[in-house]
C-alpha positions in Angstrom: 0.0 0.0 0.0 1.8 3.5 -0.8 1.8 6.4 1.4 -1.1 7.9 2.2 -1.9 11.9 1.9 -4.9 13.6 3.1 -6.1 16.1 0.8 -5.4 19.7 1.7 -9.0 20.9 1.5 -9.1 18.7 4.8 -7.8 19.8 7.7 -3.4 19.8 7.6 -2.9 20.0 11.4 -4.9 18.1 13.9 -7.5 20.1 16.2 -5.7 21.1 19.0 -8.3 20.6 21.0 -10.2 17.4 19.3 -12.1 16.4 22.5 -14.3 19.2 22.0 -15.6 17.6 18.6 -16.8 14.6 20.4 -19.8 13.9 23.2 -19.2 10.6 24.5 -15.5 9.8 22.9 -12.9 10.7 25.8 -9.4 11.3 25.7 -9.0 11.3 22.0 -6.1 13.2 19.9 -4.6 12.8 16.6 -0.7 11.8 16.9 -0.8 14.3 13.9 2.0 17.0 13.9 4.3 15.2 16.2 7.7 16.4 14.7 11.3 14.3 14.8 14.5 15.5 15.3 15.6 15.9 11.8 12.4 17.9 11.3 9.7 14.9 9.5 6.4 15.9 10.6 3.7 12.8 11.6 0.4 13.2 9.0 -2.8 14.5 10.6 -5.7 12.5 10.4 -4.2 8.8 10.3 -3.2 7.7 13.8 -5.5 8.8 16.3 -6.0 7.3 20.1 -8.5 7.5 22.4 -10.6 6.0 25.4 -13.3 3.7 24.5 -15.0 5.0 21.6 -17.6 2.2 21.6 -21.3 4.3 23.1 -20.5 6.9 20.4 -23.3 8.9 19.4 -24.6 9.3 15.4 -22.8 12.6 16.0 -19.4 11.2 17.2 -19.6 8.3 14.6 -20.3 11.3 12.0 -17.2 12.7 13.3 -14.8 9.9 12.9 -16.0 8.7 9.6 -14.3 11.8 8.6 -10.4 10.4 9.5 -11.4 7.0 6.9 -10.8 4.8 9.5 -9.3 1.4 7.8 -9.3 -0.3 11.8 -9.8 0.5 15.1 -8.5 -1.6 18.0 -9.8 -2.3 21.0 -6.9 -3.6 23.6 -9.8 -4.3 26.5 -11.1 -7.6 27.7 -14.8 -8.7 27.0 -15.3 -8.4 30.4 -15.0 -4.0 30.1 -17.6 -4.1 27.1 -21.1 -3.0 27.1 -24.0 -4.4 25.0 -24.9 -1.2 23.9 -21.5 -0.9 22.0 -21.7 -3.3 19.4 -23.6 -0.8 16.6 -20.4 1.0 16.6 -18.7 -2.3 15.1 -21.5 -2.1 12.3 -19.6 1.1 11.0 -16.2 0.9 11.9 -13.4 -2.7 11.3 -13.1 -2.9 15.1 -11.0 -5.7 16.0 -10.5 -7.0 19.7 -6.7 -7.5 20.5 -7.2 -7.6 24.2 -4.7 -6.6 26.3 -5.7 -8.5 29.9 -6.2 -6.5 33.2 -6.6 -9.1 35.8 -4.5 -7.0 38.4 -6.8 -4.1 38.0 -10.4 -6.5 38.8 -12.7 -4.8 40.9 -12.3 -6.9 43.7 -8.1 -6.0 43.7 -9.1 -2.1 43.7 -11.1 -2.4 46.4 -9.3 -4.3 48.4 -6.5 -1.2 47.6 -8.5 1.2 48.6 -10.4 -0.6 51.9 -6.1 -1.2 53.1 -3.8 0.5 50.7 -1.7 3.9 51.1 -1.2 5.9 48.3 2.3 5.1 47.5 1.1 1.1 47.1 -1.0 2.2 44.4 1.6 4.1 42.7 4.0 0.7 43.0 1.2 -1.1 42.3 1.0 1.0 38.6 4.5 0.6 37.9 4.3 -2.8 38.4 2.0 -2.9 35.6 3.7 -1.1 33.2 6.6 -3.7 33.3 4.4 -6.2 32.3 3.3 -4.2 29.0 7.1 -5.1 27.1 7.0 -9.0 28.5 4.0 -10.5 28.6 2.0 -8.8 25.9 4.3 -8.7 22.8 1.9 -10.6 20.9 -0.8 -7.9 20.8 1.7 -5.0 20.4 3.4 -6.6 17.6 0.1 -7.3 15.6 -0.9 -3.6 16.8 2.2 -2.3 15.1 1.9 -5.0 11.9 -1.4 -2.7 11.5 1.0 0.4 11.1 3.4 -1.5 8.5 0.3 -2.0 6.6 -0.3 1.8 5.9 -3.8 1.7 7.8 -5.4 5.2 9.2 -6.0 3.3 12.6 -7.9 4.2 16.3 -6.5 2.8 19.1 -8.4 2.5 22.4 -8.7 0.6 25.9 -11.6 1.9 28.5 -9.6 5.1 29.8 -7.0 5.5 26.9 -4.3 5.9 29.3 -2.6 3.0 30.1 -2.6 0.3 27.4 -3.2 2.9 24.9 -0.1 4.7 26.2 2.0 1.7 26.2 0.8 1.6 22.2 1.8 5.0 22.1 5.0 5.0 23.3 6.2 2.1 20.6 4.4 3.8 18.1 5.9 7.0 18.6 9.3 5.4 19.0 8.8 3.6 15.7 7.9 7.2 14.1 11.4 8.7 15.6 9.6 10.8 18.3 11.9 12.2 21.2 11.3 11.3 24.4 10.0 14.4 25.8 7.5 14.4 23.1 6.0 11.0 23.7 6.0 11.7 27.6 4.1 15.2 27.1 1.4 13.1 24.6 1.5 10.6 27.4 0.4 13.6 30.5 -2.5 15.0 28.2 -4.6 12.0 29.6 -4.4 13.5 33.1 -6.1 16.9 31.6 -8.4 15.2 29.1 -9.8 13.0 31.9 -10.1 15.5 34.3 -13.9 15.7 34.6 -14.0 11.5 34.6 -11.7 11.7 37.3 -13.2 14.1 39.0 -16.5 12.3 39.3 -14.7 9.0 39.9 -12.9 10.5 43.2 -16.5 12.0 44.3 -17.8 8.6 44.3 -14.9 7.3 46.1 -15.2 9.6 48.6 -19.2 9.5 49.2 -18.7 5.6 50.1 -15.8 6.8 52.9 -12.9 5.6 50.8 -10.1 6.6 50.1 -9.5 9.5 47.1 -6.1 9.5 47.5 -5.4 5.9 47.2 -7.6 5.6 43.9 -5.7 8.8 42.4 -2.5 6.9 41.1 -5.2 4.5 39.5 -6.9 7.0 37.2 -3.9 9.0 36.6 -0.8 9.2 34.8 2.7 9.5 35.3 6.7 9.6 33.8 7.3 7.3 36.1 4.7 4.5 34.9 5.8 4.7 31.3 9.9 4.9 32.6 8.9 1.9 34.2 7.6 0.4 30.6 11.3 1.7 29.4 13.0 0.3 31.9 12.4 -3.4 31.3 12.8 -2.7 27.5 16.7 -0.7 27.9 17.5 -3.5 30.7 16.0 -7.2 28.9 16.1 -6.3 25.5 18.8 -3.5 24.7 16.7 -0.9 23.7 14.0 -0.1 22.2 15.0 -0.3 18.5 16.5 -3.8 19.2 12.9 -4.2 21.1 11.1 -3.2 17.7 13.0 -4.3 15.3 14.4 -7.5 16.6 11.8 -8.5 19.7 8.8 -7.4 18.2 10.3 -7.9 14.5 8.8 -4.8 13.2 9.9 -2.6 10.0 10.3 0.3 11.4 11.8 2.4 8.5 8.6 0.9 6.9 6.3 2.3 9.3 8.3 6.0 9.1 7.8 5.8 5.5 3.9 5.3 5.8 3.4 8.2 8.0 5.9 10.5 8.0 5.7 13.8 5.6 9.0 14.7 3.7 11.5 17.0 5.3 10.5 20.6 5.1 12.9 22.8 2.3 13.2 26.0 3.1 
């Protein structure tokens, strides 16, 4: 499949504030306009992330059929999913891939917040994390076998934070996004989710639980993604050997598919 280019009577930059656009689609941005060092600039409107996308209304659906979705994938467990979803799979290719959660059952949250501190619920996230690079290659590498393909792809879980963010960060990486640049993408979930949050900690609260405990849970951090890092620089050499050679990825391919040419002045 060759390169893809949007049209220029569509929009060249993503929204910067795409939320907005949506009613019951959270957390979603367009990795659009991301830059690399050497000055290649990510298209708009072909790699977009989000939190579940799956009670969209006509409206939102309306929305997204204007980025030509080719897939959209879905890294949550049946058990996360909602009846009322499945109309959304009538418009969209949405294929399951899930990405398992076990550690974050309801029962295990509770149990957090009933005993836990704070700090255990931070260490608790990190732990989490360095699973993403070991046990769940399988479903990152076919994620990113999407991305060699060319495809103008939606990526999701239930919050778009943490599995999504994972996703992110070795699809970023793959692009030759800096560091800095994936971990500020990564930190948008905290302000995109504020109002989720918000009524999440409320609830908390009204049942005499503990807000601060649950707050490492819903939010994100460097440290949760360094943790992801981590186990890639320290079992598998880095993350281009983790790409390329772990996850056996083309990742000159996948620059080629979504990168714009370097600007002449």
């Amino acid at each position: 499949m060759q390169s893809k280019l949007i049209p220029h009577t569509d929009i060249e930059r993503p929204p910067q504030d795409l939320p907005a656009l949506f009613q019951q689609v959270q957390n979603i941005r367009d990795l659009g306009g991301k830059t690399t060092p050497d000055g290649r600039r990510i298209q708009a409107r072909r790699l977009l992330r989000s939190a579940n996308p799956g009670l969209a209304t006509p409206t939102d659906i309306a929305q997204l059929q204007r980025f030509h979705l080719d897939v959209v994938i879905d890294f949550r467990t049946d058990s996360e999913k909602q009846v009322e979803e499945y109309p959304f799979a009538e418009v969209f290719n949405w294929i399951a891939d899930p990405v398992t959660v076990g550690n974050l059952s309801q029962s295990t949250v509770m149990g957090m917040l009933q005993n836990g501190t704070a700090e255990a619920s931070r260490e608790f996230m990190i732990a989490f994390y360095r699973d993403f690079p070991l046990r769940y290659q399988p479903q990152y590498k076919r994620f990113l076998q999407l991305a060699e393909q060319n495809y103008n792809m939606l990526y999701h879980c239930t919050a778009g934070k943490d599995r999504t963010g994972f996703a992110s960060l070795l699809l970023l990486s793959a692009l030759g996004i800096d560091r800095s640049t994936i971990i500020a993408d990564y930190l948008e979930s905290n302000r995109h989710n504020t109002a989720g949050n918000t009524q999440l900690l409320a609830q908390v609260e009204k049942f005499g639980l503990s807000g601060a405990v649950m707050a490492p849970l819903l939010l994100v951090e460097p440290a949760y993604l360094d943790a992801a890092q981590q186990v890639i620089d320290e079992h598998f050499g880095g993350m281009p050997h983790y790409l390329e050679r772990v996850l056996d990825i083309d990742v000159a391919l996948i620059r080629a598919n979504y990168l714009e040419p370097v600007s002449v002045v």
